[in-house]
C-alpha positions in Angstrom: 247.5 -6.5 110.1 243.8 -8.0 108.8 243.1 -6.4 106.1 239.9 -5.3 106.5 241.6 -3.1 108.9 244.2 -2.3 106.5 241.3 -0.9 104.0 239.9 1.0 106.8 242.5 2.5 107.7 243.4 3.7 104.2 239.7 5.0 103.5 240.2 7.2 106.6 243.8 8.6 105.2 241.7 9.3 101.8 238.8 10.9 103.4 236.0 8.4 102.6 234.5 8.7 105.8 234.7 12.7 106.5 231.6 13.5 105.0 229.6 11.1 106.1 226.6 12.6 108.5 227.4 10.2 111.9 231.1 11.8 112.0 229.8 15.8 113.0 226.8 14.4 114.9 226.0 11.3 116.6 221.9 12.1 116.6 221.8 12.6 113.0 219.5 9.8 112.0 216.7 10.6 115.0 216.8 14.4 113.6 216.7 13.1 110.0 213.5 11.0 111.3 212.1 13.5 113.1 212.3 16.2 110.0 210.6 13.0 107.8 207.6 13.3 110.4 209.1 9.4 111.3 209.1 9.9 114.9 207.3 12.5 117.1 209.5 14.6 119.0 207.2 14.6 121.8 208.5 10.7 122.3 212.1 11.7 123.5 210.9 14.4 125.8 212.0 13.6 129.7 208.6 12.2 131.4 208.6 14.9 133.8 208.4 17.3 130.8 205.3 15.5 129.3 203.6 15.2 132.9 204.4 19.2 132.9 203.2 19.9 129.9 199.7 17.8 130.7 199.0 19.3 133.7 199.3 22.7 131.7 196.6 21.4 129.1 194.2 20.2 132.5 191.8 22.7 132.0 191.4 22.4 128.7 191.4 18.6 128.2 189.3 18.1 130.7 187.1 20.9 131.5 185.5 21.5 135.6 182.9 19.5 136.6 179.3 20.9 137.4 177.2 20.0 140.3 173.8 19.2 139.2 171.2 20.5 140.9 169.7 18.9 144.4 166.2 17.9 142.7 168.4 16.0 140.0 170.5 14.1 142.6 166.9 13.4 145.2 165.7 11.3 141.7 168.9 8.9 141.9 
């Protein structure tokens, strides 16, 4: 056997790897970025989710438009 395996493999019998963050949960490092203010959440959010959440804020981004009265358009 190679023994880097070999050391592996006893590390895991010890334990050295049991506490280690990436064995419970596999999206540790993106939470531990996101808690650090690293990454915006917003970012991994499905597109349809953004695009839903943008036409929610349409009013308010972008308020309605107001005709201008007819003597203002006549000049132009």
């Amino acid at each position: 056997m190679d023994p880097v395996e070999s050391a592996i493999e006893e590390a895991v019998r010890r334990g050295d790897f049991d506490d280690l963050p990436a064995s419970h949960d596999p999206d540790w490092w993106v939470k531990q970025r996101i808690a650090n203010g690293e990454i915006d959440p917003r970012v991994l959010l499905p597109v349809v989710v953004l695009l839903r959440k943008e036409y929610e804020r349409r009013d308010e981004d972008h308020p309605p438009l107001t005709i201008p009265d007819s003597n203002c358009v006549e000049r132009w």
